[in-house]
Backbone as a chain_set.jsonl record, in Angstrom:
{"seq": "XXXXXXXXXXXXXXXXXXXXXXXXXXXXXXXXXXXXXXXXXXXXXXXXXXXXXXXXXXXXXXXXXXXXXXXXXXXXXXXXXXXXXXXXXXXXXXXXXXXXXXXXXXXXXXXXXXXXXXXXXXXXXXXXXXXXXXXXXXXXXXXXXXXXXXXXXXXXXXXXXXXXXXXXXXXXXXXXXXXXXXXXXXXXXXXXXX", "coords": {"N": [[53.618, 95.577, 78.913], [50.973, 95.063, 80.635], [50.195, 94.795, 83.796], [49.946, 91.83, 85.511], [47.798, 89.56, 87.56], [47.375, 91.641, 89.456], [49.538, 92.506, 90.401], [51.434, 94.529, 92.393], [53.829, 96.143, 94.156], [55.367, 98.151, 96.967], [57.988, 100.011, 97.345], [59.602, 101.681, 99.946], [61.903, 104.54, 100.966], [64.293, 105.415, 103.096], [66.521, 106.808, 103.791], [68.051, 108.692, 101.887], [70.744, 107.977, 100.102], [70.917, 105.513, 100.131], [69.745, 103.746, 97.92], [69.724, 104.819, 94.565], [67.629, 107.096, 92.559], [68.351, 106.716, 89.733], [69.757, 104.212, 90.18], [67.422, 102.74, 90.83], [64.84, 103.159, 88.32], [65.957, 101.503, 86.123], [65.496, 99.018, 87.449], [62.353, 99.212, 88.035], [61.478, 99.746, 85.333], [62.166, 97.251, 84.286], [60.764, 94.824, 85.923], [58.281, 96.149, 85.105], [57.888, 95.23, 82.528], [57.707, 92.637, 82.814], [55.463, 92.395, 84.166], [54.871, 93.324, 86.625], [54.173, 95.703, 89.088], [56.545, 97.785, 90.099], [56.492, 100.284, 92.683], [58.214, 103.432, 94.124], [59.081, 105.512, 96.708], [60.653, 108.523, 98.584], [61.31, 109.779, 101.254], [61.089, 111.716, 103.821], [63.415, 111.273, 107.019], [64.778, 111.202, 109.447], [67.294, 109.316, 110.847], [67.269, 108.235, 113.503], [68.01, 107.443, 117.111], [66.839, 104.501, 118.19], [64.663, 101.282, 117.984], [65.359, 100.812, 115.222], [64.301, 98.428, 113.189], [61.994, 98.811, 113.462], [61.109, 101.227, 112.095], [62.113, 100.477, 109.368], [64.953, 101.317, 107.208], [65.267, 101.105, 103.951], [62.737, 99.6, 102.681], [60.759, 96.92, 101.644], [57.322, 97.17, 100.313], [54.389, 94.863, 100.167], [51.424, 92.618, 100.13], [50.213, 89.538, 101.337], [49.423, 88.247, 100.117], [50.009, 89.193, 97.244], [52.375, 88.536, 97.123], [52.612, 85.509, 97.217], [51.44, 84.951, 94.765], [52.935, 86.129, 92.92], [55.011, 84.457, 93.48], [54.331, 82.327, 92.171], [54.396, 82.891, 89.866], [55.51, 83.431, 87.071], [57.519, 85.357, 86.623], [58.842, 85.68, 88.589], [61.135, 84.843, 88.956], [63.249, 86.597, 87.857], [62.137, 89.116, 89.429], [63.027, 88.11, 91.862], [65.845, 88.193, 91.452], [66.264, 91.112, 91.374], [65.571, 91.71, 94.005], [67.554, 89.837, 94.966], [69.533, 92.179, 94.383], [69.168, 94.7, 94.717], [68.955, 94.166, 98.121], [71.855, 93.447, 98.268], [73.053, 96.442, 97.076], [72.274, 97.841, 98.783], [73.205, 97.097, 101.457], [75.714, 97.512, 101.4], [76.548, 100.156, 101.337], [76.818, 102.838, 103.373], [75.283, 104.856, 106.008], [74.458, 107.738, 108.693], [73.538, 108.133, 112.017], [71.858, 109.291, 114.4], [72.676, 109.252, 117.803], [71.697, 109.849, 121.138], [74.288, 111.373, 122.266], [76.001, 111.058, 120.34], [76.821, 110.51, 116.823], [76.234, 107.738, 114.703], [77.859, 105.436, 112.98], [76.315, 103.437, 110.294], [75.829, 100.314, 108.477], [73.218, 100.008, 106.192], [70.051, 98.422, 105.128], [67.699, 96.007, 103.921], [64.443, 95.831, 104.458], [61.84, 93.43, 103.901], [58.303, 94.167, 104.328], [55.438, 92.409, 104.922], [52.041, 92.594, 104.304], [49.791, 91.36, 105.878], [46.691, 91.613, 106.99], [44.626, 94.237, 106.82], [45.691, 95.664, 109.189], [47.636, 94.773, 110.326], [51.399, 92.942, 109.629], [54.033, 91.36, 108.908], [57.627, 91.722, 109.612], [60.535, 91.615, 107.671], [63.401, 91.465, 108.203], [66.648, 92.232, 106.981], [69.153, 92.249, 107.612], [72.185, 91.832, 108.351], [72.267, 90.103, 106.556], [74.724, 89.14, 104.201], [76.777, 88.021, 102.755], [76.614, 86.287, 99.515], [75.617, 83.799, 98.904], [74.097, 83.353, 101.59], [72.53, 85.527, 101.315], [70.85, 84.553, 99.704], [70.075, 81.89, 99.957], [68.175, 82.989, 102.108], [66.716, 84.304, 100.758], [65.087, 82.295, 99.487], [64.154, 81.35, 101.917], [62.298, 82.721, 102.518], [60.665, 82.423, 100.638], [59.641, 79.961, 101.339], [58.091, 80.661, 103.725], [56.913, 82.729, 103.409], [54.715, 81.53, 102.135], [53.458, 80.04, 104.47], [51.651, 82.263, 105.484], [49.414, 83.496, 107.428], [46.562, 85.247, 107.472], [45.911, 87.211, 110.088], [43.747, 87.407, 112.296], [44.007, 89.055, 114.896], [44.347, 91.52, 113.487], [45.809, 93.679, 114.543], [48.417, 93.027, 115.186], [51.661, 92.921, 114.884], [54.627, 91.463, 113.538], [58.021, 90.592, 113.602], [60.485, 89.596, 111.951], [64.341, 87.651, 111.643], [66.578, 86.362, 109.568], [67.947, 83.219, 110.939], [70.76, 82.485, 109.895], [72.715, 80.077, 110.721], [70.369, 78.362, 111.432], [68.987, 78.696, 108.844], [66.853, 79.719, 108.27], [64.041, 81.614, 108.47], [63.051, 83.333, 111.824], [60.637, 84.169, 113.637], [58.805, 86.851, 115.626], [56.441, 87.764, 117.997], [56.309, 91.286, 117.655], [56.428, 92.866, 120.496], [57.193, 90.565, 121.759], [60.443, 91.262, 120.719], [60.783, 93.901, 121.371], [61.099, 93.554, 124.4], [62.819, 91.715, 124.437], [65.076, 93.353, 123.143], [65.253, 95.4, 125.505], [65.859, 93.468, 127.234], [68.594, 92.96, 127.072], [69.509, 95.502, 127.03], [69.502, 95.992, 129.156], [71.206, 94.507, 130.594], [73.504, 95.084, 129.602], [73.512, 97.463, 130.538], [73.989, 96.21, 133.873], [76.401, 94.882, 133.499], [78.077, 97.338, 132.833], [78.246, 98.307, 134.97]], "CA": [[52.791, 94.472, 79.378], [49.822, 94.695, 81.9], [50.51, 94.026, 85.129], [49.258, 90.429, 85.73], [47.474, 89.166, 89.076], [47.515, 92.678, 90.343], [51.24, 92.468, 90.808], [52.162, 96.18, 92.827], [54.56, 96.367, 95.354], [56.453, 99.555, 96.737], [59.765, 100.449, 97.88], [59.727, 103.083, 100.943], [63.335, 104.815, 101.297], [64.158, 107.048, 104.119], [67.68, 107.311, 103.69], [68.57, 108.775, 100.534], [71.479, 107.54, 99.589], [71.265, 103.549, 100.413], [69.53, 103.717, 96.939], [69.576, 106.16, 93.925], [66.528, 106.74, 92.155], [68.603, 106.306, 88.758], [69.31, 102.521, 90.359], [65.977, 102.102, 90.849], [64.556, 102.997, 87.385], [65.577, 100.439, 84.98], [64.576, 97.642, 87.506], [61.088, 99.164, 87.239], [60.986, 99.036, 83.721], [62.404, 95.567, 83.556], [59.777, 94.652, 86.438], [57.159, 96.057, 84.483], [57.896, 94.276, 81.122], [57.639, 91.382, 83.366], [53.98, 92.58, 84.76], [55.032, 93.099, 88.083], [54.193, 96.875, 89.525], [56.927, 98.664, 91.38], [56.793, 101.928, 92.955], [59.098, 103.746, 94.929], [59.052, 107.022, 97.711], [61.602, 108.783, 99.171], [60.445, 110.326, 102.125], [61.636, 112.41, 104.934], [63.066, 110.697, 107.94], [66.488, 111.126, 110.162], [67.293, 107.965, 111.322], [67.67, 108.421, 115.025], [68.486, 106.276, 117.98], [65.541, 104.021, 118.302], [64.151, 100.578, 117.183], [65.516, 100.497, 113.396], [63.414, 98.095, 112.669], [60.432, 99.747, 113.486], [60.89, 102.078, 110.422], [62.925, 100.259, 108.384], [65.782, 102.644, 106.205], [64.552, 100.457, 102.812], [61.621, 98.501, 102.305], [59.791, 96.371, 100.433], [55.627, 96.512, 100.696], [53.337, 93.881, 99.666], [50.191, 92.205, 100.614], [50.722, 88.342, 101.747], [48.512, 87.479, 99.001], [50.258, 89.389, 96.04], [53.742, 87.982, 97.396], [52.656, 84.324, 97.394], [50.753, 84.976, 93.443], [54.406, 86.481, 92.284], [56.544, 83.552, 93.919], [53.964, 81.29, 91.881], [54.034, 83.276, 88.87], [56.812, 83.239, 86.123], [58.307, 86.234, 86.668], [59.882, 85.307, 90.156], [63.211, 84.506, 88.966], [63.31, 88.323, 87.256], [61.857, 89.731, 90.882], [64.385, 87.783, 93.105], [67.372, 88.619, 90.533], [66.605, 92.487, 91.461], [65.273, 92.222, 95.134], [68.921, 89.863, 95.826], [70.654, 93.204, 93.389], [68.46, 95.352, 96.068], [69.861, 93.862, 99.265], [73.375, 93.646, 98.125], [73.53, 97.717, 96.985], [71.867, 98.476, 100.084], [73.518, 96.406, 102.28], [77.148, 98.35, 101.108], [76.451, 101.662, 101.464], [76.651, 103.602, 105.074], [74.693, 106.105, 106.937], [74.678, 108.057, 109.876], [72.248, 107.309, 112.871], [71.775, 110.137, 115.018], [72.408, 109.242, 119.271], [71.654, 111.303, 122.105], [75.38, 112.063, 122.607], [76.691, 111.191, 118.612], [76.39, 110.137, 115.511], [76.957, 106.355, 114.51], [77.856, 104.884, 111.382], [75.38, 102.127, 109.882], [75.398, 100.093, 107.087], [71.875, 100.158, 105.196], [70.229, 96.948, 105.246], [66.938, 96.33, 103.574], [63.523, 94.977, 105.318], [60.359, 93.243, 103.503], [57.129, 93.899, 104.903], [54.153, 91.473, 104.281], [50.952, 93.047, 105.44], [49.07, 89.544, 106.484], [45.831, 91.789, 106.845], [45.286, 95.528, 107.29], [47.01, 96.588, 110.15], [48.932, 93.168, 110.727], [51.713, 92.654, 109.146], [55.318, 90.721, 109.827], [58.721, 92.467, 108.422], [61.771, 90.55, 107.584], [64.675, 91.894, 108.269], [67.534, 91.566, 105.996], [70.105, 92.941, 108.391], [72.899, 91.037, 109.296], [72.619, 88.908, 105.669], [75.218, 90.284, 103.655], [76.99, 87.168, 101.43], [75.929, 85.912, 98.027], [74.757, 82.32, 99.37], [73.007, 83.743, 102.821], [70.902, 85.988, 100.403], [70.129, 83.248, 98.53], [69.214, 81.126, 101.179], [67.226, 83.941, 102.664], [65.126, 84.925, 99.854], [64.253, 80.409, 99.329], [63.331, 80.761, 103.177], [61.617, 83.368, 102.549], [59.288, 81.841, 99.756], [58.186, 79.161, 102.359], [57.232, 81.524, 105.199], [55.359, 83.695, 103.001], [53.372, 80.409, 101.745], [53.068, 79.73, 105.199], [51.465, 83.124, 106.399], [48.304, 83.138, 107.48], [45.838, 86.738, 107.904], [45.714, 87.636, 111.431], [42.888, 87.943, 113.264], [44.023, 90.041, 115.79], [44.451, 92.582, 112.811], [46.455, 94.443, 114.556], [49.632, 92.207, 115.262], [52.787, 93.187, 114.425], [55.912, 90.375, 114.061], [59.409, 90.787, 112.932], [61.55, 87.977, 111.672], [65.398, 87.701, 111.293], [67.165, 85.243, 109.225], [69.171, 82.695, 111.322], [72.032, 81.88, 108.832], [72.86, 78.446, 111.464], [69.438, 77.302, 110.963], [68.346, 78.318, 107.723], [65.617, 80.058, 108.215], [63.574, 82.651, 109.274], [62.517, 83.364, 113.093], [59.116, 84.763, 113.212], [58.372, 86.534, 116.985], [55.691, 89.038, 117.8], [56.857, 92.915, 117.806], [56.485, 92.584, 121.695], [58.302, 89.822, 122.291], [61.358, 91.4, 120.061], [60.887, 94.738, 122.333], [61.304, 92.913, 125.399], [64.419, 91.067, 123.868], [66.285, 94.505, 123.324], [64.7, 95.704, 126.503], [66.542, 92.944, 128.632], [69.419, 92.918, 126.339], [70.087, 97.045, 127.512], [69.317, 95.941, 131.373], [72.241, 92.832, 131.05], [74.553, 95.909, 129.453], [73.685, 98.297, 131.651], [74.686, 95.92, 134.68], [77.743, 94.771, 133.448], [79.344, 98.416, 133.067], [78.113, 99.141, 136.316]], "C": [[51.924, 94.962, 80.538], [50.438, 94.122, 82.455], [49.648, 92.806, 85.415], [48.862, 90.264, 87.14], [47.255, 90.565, 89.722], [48.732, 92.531, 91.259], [51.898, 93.851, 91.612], [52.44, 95.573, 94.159], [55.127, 97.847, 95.714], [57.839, 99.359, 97.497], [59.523, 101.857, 98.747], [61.418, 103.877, 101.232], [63.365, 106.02, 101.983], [65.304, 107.546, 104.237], [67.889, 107.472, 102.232], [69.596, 107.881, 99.858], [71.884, 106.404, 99.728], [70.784, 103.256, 98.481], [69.18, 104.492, 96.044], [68.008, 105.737, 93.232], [67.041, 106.533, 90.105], [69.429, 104.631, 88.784], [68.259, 102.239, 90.053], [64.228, 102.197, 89.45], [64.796, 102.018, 86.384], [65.369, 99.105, 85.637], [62.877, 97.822, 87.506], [60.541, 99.073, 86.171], [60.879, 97.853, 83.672], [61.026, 94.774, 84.37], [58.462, 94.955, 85.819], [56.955, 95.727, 83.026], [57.5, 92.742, 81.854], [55.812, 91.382, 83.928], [54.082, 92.928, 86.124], [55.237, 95.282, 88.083], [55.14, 97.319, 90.273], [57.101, 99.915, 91.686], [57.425, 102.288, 94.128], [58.894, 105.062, 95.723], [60.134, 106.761, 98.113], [60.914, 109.872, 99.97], [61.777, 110.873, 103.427], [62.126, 111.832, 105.812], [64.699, 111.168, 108.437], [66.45, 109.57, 110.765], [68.119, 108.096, 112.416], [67.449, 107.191, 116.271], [67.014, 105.712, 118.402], [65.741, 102.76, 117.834], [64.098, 100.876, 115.596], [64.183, 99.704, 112.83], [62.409, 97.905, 112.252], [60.063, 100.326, 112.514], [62.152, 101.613, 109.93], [63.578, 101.491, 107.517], [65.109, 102.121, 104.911], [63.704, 99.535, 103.413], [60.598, 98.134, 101.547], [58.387, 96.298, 100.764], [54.972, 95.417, 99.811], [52.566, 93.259, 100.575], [51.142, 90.095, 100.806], [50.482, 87.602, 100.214], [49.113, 87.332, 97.677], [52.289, 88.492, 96.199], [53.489, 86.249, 96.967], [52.036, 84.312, 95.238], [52.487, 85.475, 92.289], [55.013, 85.497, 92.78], [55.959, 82.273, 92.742], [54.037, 81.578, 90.103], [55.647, 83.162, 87.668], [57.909, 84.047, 86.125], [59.055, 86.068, 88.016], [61.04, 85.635, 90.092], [63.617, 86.362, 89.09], [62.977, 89.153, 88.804], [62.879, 89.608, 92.061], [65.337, 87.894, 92.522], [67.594, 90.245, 91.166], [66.559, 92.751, 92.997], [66.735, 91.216, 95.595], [70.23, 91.431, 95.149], [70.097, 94.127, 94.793], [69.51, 95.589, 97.293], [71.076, 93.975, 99.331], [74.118, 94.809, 97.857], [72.888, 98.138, 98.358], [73.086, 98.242, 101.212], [75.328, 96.973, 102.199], [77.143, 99.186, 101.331], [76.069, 102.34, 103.29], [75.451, 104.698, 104.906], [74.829, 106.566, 108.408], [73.537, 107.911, 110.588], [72.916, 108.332, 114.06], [71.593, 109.416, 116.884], [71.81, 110.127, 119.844], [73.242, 111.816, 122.059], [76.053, 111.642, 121.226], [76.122, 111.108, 117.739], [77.307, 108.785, 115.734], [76.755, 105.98, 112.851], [77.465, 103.541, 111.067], [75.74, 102.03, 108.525], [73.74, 100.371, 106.717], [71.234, 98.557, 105.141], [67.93, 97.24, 104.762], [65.445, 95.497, 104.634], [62.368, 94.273, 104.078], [58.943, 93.275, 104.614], [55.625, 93.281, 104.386], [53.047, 91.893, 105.292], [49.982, 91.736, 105.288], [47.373, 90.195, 106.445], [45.888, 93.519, 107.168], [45.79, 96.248, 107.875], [47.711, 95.086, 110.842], [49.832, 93.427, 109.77], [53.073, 91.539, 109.862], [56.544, 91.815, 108.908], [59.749, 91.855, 108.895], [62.4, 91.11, 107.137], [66.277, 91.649, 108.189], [69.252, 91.745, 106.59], [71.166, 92.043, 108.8], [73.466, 89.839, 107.817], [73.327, 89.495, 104.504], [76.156, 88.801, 102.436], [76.066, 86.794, 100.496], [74.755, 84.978, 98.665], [73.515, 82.987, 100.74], [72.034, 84.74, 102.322], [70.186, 85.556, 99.853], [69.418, 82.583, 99.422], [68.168, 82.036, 102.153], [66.327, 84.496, 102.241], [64.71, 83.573, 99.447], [63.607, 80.656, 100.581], [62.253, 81.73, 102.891], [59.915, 83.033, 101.965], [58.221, 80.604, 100.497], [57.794, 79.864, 103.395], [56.463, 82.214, 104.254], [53.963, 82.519, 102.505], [53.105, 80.259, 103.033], [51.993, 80.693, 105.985], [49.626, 82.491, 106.165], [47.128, 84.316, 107.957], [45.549, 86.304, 109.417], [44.662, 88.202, 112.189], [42.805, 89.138, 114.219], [43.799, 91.462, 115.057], [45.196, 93.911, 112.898], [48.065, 94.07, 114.938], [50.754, 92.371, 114.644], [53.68, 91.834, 114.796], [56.68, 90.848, 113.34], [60.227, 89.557, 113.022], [62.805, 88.428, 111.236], [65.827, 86.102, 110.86], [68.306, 84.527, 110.397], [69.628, 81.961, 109.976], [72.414, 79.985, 109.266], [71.512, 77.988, 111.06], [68.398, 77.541, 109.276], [67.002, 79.204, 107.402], [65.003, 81.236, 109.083], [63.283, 82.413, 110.691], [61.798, 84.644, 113.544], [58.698, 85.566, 114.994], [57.547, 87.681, 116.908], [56.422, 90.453, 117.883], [57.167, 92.879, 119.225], [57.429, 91.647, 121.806], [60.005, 90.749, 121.928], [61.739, 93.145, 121.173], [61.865, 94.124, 123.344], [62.431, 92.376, 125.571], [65.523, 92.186, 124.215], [66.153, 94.944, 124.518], [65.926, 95.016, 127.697], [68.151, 92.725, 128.335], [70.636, 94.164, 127.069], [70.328, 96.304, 129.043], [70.737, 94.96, 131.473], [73.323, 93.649, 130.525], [75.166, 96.558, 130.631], [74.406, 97.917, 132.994], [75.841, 95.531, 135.013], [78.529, 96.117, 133.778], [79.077, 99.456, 134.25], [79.626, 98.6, 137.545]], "O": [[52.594, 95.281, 81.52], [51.155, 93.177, 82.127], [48.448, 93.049, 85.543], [49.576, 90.821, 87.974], [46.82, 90.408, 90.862], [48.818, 92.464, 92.485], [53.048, 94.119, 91.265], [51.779, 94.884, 94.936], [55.32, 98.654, 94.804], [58.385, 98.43, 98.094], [59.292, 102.939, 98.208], [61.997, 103.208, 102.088], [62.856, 107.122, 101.781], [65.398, 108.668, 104.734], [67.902, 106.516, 101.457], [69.194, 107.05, 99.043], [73.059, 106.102, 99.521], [71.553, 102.559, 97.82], [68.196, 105.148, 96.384], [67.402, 104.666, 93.28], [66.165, 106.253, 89.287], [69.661, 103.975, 87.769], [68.0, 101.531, 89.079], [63.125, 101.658, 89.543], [63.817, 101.65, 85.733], [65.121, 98.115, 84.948], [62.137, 96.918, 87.117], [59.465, 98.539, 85.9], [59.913, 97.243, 83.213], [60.244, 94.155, 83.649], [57.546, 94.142, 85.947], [55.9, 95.969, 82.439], [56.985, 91.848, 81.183], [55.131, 90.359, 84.005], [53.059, 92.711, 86.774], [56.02, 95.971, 87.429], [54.756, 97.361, 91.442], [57.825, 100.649, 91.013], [57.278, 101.599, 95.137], [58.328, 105.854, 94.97], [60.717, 105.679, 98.192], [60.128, 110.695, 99.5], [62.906, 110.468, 103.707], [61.126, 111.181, 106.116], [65.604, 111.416, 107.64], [65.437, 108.925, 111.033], [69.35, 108.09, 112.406], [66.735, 106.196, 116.143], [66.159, 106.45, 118.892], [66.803, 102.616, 117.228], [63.098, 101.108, 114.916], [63.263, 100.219, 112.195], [61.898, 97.293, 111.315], [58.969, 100.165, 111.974], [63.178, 102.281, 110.055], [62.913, 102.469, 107.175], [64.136, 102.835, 104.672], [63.901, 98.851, 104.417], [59.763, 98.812, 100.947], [58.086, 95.376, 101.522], [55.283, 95.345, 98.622], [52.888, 93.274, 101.763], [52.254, 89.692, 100.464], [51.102, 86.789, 99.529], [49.089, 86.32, 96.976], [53.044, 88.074, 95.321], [54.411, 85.785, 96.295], [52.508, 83.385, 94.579], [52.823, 85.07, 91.176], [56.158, 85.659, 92.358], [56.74, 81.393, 92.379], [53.8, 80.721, 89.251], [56.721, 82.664, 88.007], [59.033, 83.703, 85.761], [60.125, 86.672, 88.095], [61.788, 86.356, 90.752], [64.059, 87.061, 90.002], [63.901, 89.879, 89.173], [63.364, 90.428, 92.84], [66.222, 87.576, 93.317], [68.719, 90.67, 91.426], [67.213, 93.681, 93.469], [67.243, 91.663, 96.623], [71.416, 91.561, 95.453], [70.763, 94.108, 95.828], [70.36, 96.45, 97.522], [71.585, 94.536, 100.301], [75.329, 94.843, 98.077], [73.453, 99.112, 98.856], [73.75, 99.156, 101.701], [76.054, 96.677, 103.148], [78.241, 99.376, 101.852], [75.117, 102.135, 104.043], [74.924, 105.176, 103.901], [75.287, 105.797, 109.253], [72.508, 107.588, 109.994], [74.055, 108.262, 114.523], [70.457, 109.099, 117.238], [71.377, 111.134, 119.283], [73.279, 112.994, 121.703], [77.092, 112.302, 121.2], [74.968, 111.522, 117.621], [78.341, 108.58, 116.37], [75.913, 106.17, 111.973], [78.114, 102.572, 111.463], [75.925, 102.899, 107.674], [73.267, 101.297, 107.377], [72.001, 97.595, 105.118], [67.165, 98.142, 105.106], [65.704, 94.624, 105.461], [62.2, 95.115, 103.195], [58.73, 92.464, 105.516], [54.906, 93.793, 103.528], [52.994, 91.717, 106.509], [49.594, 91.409, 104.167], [46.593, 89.412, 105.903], [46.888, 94.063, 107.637], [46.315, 97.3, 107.51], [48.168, 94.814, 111.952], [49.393, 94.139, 108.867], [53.067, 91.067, 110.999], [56.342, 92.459, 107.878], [59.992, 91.56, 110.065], [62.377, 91.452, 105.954], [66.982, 91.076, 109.02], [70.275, 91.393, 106.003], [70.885, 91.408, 109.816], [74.442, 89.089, 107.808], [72.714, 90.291, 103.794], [75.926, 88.897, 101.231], [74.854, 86.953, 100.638], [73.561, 85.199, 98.869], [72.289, 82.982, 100.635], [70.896, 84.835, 102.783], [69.07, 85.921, 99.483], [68.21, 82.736, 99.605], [67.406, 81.441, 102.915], [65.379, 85.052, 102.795], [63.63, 83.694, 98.869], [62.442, 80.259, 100.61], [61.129, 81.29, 103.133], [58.769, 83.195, 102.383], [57.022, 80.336, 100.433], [56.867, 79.336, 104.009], [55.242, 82.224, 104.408], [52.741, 82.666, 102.534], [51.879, 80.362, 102.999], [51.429, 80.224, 106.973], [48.986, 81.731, 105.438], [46.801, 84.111, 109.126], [45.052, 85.239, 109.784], [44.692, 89.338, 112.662], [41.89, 89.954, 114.335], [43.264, 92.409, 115.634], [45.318, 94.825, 112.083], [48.87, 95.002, 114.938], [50.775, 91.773, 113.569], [53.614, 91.228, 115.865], [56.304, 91.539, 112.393], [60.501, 88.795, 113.949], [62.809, 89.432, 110.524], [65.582, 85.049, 111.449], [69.334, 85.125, 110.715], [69.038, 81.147, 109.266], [72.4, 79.009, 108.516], [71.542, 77.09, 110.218], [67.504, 76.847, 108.792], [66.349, 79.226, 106.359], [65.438, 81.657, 110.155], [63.228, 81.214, 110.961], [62.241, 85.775, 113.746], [58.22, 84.703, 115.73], [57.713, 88.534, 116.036], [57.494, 90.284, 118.465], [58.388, 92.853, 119.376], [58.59, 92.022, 121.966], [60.743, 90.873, 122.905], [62.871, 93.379, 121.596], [63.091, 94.135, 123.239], [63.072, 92.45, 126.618], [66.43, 92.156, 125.046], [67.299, 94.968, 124.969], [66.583, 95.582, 128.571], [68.901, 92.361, 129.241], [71.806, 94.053, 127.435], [71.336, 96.238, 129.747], [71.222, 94.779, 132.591], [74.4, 93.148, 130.848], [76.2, 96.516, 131.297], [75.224, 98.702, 133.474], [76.395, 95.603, 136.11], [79.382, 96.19, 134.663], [79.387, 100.625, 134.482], [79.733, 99.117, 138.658]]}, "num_chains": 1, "name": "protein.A"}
């Protein structure tokens, strides 16, 4: 089948082994019997002590546009059947995460990024949502925030959203703000184990 709407998304993976690439073949077939493009990289990266979420270990790309034309389109169900199969093999599987003074052991946890305009985007971060139902409920919230997005002027605006599970729903804050968060987060550590 032709891809319909101009349906392409990709899949970025920087940790090998959160997902194989003989997983990730027969949901591209089935995805592209459905019309829906996906392509996948596996790319170089250590995953060292830093802002994770910055470079997501998995993630999903798409445009705001082609996300909201696939949630409207028929094939949905078939898309969110593989991207909650996605989250849930990711979301099992460890890795190591390089400190200054160790190594730490992470689960894998997947992100979506919706580029809103060309260097805007937001990325929703799947981290933390690890039952059946809270994936479920996290890929429905999901379908109204992406109807809700709106291209970004600034064009260069970065946000990151995490599911709250208590309320249901995503929480949308700029990149900055979310800095600033971990930022005062370290400083309220740091003074305690002083």
């Amino acid at each position: 089948m032709e891809t319909t709407n101009n349906l392409r998304f990709g899949i970025g993976i920087a940790v090998h082994n959160l997902i194989t690439e003989d997983e990730l073949k027969p949901i591209v077939a089935e995805l592209k019997e459905k019309g829906i493009k996906l392509e996948y990289n596996y790319f170089k990266s250590e995953p060292v002590a830093c802002f994770e979420w910055l470079n997501p270990v998995v993630a999903l790309y798409g445009d705001s546009e082609m996300f909201r034309s696939l949630i409207q389109s028929g094939a949905y169900d078939v898309f969110k059947h593989y991207l909650f199969t996605l989250i849930k093999t990711v979301a099992s599987r460890k890795y190591y995460k390089l400190t200054s003074h160790s190594t730490e052991e992470k689960y894998g946890s997947l992100s979506i990024v919706v580029n809103t305009h060309e260097k805007a985007s937001v990325t929703y971060n799947f981290e933390g949502v690890l039952s059946e139902a809270d994936i479920k409920n996290s890929l429905d919230a999901f379908n109204k925030a992406v109807e809700t997005i709106q291209p970004d002027d600034n064009k260069r605006n970065m946000a990151h959203a995490k599911f709250s599970i208590k309320k249901n729903e995503w929480i949308v804050k700029k990149m900055s703000d979310f800095i600033q968060e971990i930022r005062d987060e370290k400083a309220k550590k740091s003074s305690k184990s002083k």
